[in-house]
C-alpha positions in Angstrom: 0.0 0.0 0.0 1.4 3.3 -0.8 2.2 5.7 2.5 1.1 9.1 1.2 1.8 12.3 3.4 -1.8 13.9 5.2 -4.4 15.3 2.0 -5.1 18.2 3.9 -1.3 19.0 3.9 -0.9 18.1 0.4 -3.9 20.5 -0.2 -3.2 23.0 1.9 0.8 23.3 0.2 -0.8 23.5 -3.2 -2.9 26.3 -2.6 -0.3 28.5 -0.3 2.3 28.0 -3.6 -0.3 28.5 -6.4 -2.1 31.5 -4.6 1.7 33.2 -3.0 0.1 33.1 0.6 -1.0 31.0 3.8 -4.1 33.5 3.9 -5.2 33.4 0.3 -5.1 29.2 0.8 -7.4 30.0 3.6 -9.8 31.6 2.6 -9.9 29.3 -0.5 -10.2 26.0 1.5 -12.8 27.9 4.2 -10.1 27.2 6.9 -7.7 29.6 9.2 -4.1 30.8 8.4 -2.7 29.0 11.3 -4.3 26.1 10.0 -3.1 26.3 6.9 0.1 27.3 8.4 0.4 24.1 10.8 -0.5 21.5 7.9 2.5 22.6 5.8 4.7 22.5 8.9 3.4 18.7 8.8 3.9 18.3 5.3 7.4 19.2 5.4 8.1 17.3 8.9 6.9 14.5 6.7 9.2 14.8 3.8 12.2 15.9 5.7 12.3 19.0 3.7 11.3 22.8 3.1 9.0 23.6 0.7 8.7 27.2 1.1 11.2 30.1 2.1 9.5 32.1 4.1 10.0 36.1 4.1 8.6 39.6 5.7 6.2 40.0 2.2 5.8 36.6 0.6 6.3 33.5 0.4 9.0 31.9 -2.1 9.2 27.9 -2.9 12.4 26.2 -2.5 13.7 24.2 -5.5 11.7 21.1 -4.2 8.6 22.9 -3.7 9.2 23.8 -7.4 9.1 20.6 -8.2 6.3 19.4 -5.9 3.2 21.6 -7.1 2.9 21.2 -10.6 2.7 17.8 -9.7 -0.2 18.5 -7.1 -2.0 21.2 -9.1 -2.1 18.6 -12.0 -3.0 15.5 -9.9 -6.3 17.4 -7.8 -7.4 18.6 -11.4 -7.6 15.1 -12.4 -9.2 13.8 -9.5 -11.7 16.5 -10.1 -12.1 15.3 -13.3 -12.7 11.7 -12.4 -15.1 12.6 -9.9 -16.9 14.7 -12.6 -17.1 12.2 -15.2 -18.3 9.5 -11.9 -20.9 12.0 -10.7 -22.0 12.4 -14.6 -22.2 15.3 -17.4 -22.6 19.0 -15.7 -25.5 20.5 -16.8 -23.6 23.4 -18.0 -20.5 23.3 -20.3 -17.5 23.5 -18.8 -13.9 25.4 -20.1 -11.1 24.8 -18.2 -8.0 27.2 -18.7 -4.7 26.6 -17.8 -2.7 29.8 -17.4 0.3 30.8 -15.3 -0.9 32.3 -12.0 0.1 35.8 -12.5 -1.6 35.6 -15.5 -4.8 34.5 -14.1 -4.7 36.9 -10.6 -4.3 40.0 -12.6 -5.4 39.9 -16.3 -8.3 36.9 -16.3 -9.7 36.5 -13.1 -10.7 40.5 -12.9 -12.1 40.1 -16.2 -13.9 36.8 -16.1 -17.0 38.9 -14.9 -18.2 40.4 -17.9 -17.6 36.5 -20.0 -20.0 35.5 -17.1 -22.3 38.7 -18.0 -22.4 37.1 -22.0 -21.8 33.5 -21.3 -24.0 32.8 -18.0 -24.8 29.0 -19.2 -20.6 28.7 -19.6 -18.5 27.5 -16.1 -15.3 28.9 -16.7 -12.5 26.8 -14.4 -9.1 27.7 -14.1 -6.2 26.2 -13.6 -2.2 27.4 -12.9 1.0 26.2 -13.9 0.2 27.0 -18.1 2.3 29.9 -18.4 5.5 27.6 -20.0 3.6 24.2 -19.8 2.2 22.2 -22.9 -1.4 22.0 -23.4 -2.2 19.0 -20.7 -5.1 16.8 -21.6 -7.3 17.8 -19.4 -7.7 21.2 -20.4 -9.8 23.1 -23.0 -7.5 25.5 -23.6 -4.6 27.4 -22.2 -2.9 31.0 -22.3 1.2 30.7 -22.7 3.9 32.6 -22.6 5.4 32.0 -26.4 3.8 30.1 -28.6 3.0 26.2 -29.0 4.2 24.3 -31.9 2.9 21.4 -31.5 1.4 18.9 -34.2 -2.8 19.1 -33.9 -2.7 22.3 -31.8 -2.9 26.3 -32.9 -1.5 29.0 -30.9 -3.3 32.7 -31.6 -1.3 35.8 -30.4 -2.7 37.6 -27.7 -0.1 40.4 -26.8 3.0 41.1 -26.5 3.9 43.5 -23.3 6.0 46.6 -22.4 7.9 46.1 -19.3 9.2 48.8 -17.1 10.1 49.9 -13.5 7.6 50.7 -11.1 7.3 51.0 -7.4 5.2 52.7 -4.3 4.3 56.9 -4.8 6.8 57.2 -1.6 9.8 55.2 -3.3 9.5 57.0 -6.7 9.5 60.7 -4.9 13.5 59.0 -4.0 14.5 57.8 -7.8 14.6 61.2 -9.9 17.3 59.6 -12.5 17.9 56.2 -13.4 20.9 55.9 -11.5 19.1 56.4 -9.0 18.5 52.6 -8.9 22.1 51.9 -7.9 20.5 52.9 -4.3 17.7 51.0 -4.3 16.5 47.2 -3.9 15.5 46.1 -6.8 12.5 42.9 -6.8 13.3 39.9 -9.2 11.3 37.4 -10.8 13.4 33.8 -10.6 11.5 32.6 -14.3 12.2 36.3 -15.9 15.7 37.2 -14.9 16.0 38.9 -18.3 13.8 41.5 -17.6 15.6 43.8 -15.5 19.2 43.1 -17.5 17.4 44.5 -20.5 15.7 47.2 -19.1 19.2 48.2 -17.1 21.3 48.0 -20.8 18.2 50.0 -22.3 18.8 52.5 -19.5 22.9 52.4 -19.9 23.4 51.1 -16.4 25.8 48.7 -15.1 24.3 45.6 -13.5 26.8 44.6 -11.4 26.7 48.5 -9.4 23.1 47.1 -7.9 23.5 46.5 -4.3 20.6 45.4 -3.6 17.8 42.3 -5.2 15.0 40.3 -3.4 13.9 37.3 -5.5 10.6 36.2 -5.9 8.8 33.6 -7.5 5.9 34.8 -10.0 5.7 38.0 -10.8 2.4 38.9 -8.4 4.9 38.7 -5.8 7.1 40.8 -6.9 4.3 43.6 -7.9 2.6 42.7 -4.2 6.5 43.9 -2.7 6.4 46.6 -4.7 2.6 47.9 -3.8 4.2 47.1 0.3 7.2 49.4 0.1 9.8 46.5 -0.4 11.6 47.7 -3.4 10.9 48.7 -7.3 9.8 45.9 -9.4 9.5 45.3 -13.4 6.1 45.8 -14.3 4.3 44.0 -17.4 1.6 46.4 -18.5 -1.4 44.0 -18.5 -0.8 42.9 -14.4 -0.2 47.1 -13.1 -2.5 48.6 -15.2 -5.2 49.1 -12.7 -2.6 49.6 -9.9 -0.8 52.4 -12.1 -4.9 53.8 -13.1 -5.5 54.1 -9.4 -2.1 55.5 -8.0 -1.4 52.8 -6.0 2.5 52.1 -8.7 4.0 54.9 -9.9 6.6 54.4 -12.9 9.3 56.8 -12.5 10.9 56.8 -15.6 9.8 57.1 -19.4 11.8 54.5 -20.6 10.0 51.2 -21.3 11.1 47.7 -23.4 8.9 44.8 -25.5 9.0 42.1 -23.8 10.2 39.8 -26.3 7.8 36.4 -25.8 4.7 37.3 -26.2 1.4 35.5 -24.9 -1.0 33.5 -27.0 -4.1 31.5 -27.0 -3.3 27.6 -27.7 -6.2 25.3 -28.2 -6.2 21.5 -30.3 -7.9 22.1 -33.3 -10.9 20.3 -32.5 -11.9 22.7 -30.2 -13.2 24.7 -33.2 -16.2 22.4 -32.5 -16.7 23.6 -29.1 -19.5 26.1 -29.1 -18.2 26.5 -25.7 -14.7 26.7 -26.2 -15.1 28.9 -29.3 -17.2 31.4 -27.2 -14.5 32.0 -24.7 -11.6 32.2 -27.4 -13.8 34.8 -29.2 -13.9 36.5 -25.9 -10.2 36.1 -24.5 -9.2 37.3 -28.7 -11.5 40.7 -28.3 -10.4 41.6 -24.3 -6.3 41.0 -25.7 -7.4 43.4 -28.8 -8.7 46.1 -26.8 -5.4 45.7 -24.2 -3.4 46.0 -27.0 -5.4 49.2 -28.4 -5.3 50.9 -24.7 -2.2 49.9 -24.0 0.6 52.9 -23.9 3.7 52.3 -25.5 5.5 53.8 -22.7 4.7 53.9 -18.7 2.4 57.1 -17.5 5.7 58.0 -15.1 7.6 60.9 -15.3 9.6 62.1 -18.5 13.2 60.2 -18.5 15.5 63.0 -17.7 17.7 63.8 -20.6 21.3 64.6 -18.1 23.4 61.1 -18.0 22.5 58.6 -15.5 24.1 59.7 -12.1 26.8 57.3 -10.4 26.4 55.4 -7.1 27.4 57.1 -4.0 30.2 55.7 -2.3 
């Protein structure tokens, strides 16, 4: 018989790492934070290792919790699924999305209301861990970062984003120049460690003068670290949008770069028989269209100044 660690400690570990917080996996499985808290504690007595590295403003996995929740996320879908297809057909169609959880936390989910308000006979369901991974069988469809050249499947472009600094009103009133970075902590995202090295070149300064990084995991942790105070993050357009609209980031400099994957749709082709599936790809196609229409080509921060970047104080 196989000796399998607590479910509720399995669960509870898959929905602190998918959701970036003992308090989000809470509230999702109606429990408290302690509890949540005390059932990973278990899970890792069990194991004999740490899943999660634990800081002031989030929570970051270690390389083994890495490689533990895909495996989770992927094997509680399926047992969904099982019990679905047990229980019988649902009487409404059902579209399950995979999509990387940034992704999902600040473009989809906020917009998922007004498919409901045109589709109220469609269940959407989503699932995380699609932003690099092939389409998985289960799934109807999935939004990736780069596209998906796979035999039998078609990838649409969505967008492609602009990428640039941002941070709290309080730490931008600090960075007047670019150089001003030199002095500041800068937030990193462990899958996109591109982002700021491009964005440095772009703004002609030297890498290796930054004293100061905090790494994260997905990018909603490094934006949530931002919105606290911790230091300045790179923002993709789509996730601070709303953040920048309402004051909450401020990008203090002009300069902004294309991010140079861009997300897309991906979908087998028989989906096209899917009235379904079709409805919410017709839907995801026209929200990406009018991103990319409102979208500005360069952050609403302050004007770059044009004087040379200044040097780091000793």
């Amino acid at each position: 018989m196989r000796r399998l660690p607590s479910l509720n400690a399995l669960r509870a570990f898959e929905s602190a790492a998918r959701l970036g917080s003992f308090t989000a996996a809470a509230a999702e499985l109606s429990v408290t934070q302690a509890a949540v808290s005390r059932s990973v504690k278990l899970l890792e007595a069990q194991l004999g290792c740490s899943l999660f590295g634990r800081h002031a403003n989030a929570l970051t996995l270690t390389d083994k919790g890495r490689l533990l929740l895909p495996e989770l996320t992927g094997a509680f879908e399926r047992m969904a699924m099982g019990l679905q297809r047990i229980a019988g057909s649902p009487a409404r169609p059902v579209v399950t999305v995979g999509v990387g959880p940034t992704f999902a936390m600040r473009w989809l989910i906020p917009r998922l209301v007004r498919f409901q308000a045109l589709h109220p006979g469609i269940e959407i369901h989503t699932t995380t861990g699609g932003a690099a991974a092939p389409l998985q069988s289960e799934w109807t469809c999935s939004i990736t970062l780069g596209r998906d050249r796979s035999p039998g499947v078609t990838s649409l472009p969505l967008f492609s984003p602009d990428y640039f600094p941002v941070c709290s009103p309080r730490l931008a009133a600090r960075l007047r120049a670019p150089g001003d970075l030199y002095r500041a902590t800068l937030l990193d995202v462990r899958h996109a460690p591109g982002d700021w090295s491009l964005w440095l070149a772009k703004a002609n300064l030297d890498e290796a003068k930054i004293a100061n990084r905090l790494m994260f995991e997905y990018y909603a942790f490094a934006i949530q670290a931002a919105l606290d105070g911790a230091g300045v993050a790179i923002g993709l357009h789509p996730y601070i949008v709303d953040d920048l609209a309402a004051g909450r980031l401020v990008a203090p400099f002009k300069l902004s770069v294309r991010k140079q994957q861009g997300w897309y749709l991906t979908f087998r082709n028989e989906a096209r028989d899917n009235p379904a599936c079709v409805a919410f790809m017709d839907w995801v196609a026209a929200e990406a269209r009018a991103e990319r229409n409102s979208g500005p080509a360069a952050p609403p921060g302050r004007l770059m100044p044009s004087r040379r970047p200044s040097p780091p104080r000793a």
